[in-house]
VOFIZA-424861 format. One record per residue (C-alpha): residue in three letters; z, x, y; residue number from 1. Coordinates in nm, 2 decimals. Layout:
<atoms>
atom resn=ALA; pz=Z; px=X; py=Y; resi=NUM .
...
</atoms>
This chain:
<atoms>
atom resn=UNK; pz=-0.06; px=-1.99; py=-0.63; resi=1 .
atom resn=UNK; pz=-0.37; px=-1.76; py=-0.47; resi=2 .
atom resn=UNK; pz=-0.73; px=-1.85; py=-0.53; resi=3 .
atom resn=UNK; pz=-0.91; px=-1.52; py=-0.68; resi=4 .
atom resn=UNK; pz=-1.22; px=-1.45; py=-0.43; resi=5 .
atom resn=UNK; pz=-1.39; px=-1.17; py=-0.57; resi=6 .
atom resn=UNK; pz=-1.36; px=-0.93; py=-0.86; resi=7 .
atom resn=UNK; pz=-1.40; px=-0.61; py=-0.73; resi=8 .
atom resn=UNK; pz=-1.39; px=-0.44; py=-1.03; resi=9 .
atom resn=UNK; pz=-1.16; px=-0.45; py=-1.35; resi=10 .
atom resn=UNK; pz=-0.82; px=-0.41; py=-1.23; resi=11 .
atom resn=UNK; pz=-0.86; px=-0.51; py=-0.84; resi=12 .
atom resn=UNK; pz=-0.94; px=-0.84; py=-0.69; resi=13 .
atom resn=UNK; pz=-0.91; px=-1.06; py=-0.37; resi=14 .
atom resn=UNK; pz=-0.69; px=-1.37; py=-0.36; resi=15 .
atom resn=UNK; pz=-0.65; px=-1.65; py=-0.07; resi=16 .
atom resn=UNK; pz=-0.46; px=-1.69; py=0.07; resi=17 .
atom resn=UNK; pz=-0.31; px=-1.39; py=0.19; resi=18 .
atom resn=UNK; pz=-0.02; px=-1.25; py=0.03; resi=19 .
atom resn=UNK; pz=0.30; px=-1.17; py=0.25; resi=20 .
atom resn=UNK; pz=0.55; px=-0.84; py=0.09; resi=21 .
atom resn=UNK; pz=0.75; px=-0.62; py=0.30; resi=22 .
atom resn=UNK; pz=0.61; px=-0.70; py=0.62; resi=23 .
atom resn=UNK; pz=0.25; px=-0.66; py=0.51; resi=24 .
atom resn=UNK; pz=-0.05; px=-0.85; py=0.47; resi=25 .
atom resn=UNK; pz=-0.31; px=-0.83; py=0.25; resi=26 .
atom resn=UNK; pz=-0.54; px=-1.01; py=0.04; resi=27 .
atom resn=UNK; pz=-0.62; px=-0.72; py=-0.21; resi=28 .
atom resn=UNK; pz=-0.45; px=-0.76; py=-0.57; resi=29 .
atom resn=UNK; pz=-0.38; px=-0.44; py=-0.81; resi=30 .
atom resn=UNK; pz=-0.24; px=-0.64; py=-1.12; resi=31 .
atom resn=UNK; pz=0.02; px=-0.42; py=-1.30; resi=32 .
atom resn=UNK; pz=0.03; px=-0.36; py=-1.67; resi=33 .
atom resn=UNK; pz=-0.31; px=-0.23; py=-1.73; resi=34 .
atom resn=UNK; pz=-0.53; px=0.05; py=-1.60; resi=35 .
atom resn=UNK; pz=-0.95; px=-0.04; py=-1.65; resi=36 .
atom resn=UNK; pz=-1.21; px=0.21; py=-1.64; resi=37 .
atom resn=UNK; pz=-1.34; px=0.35; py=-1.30; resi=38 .
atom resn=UNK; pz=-1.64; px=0.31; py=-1.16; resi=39 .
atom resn=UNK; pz=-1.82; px=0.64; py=-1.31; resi=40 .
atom resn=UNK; pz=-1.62; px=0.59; py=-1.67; resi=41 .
atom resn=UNK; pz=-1.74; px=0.41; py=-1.96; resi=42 .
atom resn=UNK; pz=-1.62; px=0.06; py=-2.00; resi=43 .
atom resn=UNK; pz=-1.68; px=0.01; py=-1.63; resi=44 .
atom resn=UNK; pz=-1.88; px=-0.24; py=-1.64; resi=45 .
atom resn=UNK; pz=-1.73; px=-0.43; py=-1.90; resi=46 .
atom resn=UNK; pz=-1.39; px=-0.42; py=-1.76; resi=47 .
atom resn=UNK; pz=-1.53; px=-0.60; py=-1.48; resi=48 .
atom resn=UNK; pz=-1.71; px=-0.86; py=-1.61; resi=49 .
atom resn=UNK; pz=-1.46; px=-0.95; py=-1.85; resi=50 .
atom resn=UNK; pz=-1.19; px=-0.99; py=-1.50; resi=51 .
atom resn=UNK; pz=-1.48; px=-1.19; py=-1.32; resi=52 .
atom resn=UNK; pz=-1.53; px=-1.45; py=-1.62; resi=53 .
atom resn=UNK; pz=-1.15; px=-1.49; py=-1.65; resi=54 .
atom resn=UNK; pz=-1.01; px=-1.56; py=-1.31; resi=55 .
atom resn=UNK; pz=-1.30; px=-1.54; py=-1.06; resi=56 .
atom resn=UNK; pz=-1.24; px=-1.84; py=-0.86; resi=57 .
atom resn=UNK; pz=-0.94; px=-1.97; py=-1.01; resi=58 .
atom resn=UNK; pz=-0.57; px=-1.94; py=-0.96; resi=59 .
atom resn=UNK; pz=-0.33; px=-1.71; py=-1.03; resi=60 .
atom resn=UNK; pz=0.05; px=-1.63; py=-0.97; resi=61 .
atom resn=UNK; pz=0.17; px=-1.31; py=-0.83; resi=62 .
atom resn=UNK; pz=0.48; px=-1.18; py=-0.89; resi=63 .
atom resn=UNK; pz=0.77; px=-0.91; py=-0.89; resi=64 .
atom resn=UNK; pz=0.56; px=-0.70; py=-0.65; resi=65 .
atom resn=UNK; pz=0.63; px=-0.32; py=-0.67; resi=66 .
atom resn=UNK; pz=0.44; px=-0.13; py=-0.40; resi=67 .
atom resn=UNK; pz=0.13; px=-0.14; py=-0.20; resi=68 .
atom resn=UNK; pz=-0.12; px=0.12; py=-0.36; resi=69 .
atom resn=UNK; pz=-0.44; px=0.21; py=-0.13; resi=70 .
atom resn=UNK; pz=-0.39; px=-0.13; py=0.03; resi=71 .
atom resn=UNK; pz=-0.31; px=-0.36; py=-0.30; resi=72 .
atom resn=UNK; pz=-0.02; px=-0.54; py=-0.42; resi=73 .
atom resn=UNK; pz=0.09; px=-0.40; py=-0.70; resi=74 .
atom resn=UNK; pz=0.24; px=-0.69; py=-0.88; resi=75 .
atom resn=UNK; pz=0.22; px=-0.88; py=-1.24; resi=76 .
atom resn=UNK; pz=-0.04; px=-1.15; py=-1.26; resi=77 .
atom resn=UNK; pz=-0.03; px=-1.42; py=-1.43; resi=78 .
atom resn=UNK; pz=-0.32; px=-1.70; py=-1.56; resi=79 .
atom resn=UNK; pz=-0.26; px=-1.98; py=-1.72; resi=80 .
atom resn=UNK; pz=0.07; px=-1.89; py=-1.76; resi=81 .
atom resn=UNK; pz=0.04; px=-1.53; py=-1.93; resi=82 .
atom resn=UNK; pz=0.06; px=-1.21; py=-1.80; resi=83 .
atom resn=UNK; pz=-0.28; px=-1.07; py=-1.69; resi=84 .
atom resn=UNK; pz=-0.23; px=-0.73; py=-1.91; resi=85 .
atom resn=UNK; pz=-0.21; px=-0.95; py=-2.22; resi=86 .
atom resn=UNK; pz=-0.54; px=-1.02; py=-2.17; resi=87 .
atom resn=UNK; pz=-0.63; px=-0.69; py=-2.17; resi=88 .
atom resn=UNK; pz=-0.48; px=-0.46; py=-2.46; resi=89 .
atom resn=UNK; pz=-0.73; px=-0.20; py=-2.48; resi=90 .
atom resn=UNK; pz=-0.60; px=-0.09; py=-2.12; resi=91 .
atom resn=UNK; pz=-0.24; px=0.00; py=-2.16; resi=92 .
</atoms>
């Protein structure tokens, strides 16, 4: 289980603690499954905000990691026991 730190925006966050894959490090999460809005698109905002009020500071599972992407763990997330993408449908 990894603590979510901070939302950085709607589909990126931090975890502790770190996460260990292939001989990296990291503590930057890119959950897999749905692709939020940019920071110049619409929906931006909301994407975000909707991330931070569902996991910010609470746990999450990380699992079947698939690459490392600008730094991030591409991996499924899961909440409460349900995939993080389920959460959001308007983003697949």
């Amino acid at each position: 289980m990894f603590k979510v730190q901070n939302v950085i925006d709607g589909d990126t966050f931090t975890v502790s603690p770190r996460w260990e894959w292939e001989n990296e490090t990291g503590d930057t999460v890119r959950p897999n499954g749905y692709d939020a809005p940019e920071k110049d698109e619409a929906g931006y905002e909301a994407a975000t905000n909707k991330l931070k009020d569902l996991i910010q500071g609470k746990e999450v599972e990380l699992r079947n990691a698939i690459k490392l992407t600008y730094g991030r763990l591409l991996c499924d997330v899961y909440f409460n026991g349900k995939n993080l993408k389920d959460y959001f449908p308007e983003y697949q």
